[in-house]
C-alpha positions in Angstrom: 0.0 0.0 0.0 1.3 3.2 -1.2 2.1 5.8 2.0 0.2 9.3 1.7 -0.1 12.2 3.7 -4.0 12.9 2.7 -5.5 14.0 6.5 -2.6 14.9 7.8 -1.9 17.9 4.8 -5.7 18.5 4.9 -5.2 20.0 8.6 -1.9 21.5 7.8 -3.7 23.4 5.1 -6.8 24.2 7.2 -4.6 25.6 10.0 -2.6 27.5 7.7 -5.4 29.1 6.2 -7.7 30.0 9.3 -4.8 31.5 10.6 -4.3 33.5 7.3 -8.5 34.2 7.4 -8.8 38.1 6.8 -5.0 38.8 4.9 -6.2 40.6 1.6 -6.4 38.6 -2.0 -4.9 35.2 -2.3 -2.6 35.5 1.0 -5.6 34.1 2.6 -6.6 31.6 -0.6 -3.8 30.0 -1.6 -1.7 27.5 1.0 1.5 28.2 0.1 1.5 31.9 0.0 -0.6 31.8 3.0 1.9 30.6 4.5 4.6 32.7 3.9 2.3 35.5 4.9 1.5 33.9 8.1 5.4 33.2 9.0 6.2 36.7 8.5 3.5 38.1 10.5 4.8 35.9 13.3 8.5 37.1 12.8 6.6 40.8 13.4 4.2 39.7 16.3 8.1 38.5 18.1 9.7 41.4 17.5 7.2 43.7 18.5 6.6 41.6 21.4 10.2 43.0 22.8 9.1 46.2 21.0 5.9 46.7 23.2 8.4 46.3 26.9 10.1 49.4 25.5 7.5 51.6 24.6 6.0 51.3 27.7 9.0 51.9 29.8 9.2 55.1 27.3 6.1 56.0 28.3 6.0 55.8 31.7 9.1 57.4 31.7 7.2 60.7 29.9 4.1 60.5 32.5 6.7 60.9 35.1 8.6 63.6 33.9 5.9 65.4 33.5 4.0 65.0 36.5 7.1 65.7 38.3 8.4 69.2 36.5 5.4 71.1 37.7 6.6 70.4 41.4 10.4 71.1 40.8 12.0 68.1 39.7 13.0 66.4 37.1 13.3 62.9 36.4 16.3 62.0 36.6 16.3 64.1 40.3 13.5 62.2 41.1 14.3 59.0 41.0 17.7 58.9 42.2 16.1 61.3 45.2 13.8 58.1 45.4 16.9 55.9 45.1 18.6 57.4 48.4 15.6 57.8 50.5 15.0 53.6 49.9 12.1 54.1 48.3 11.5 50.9 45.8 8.7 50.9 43.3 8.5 50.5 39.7 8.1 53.2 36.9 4.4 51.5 36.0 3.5 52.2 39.4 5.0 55.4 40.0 3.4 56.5 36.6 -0.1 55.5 37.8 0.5 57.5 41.1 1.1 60.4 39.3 -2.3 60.0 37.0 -4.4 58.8 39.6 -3.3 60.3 42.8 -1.5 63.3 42.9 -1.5 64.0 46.6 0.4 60.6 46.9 3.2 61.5 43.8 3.9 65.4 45.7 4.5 63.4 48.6 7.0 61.3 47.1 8.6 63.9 45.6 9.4 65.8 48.7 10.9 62.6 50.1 13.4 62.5 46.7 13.7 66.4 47.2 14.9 65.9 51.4 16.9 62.8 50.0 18.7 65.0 47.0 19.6 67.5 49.7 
């Protein structure tokens, strides 16, 4: 009996293509450009994967800065003033501080301001 790969290509193709559902003209009709298509947008989703962690940082980073120039400071003041008064928490969380509560981020920044000297 002669050995063929009918089911087994049948799903490959089916997975290949449901994945490739919505990509315009024949990158969503035809297998084996469908599949190219669908390799490179997974190259893309990786890298911007890594991408995404540093946009963030950037942008909490911004929030900061800004929240923090109206009451004297600048960033870089700020969080080395934070890193001598042992003061440990995260840029996501300090940049959520200074958006939601205010009160709570001027008080921080008088504790890096007596730290700084």
């Amino acid at each position: 009996m002669r050995a063929v790969s009918g089911v087994p290509r049948k799903r490959r193709v089916k997975r290949i293509l449901k994945r490739a559902k919505g990509y315009r003209g024949s990158k969503s009709k035809l297998y084996r450009i469908a599949r190219e298509f669908t390799q490179r947008a997974d190259r893309y989703a990786k890298i911007h994967r890594r991408l995404k962690k540093r946009d963030f940082r950037r942008l909490w980073i911004l929030r900061i800065s800004a929240a923090s120039r109206p009451l004297g400071m600048t960033y870089s003041k700020l969080m080395s003033g934070l890193k001598k008064a042992g003061v440990v928490i995260d840029r996501k969380q300090l940049s959520e501080l200074a958006i939601h509560d205010p009160k709570g981020f001027a008080a921080l920044v008088e504790t890096a301001k007596k730290a700084v000297g």
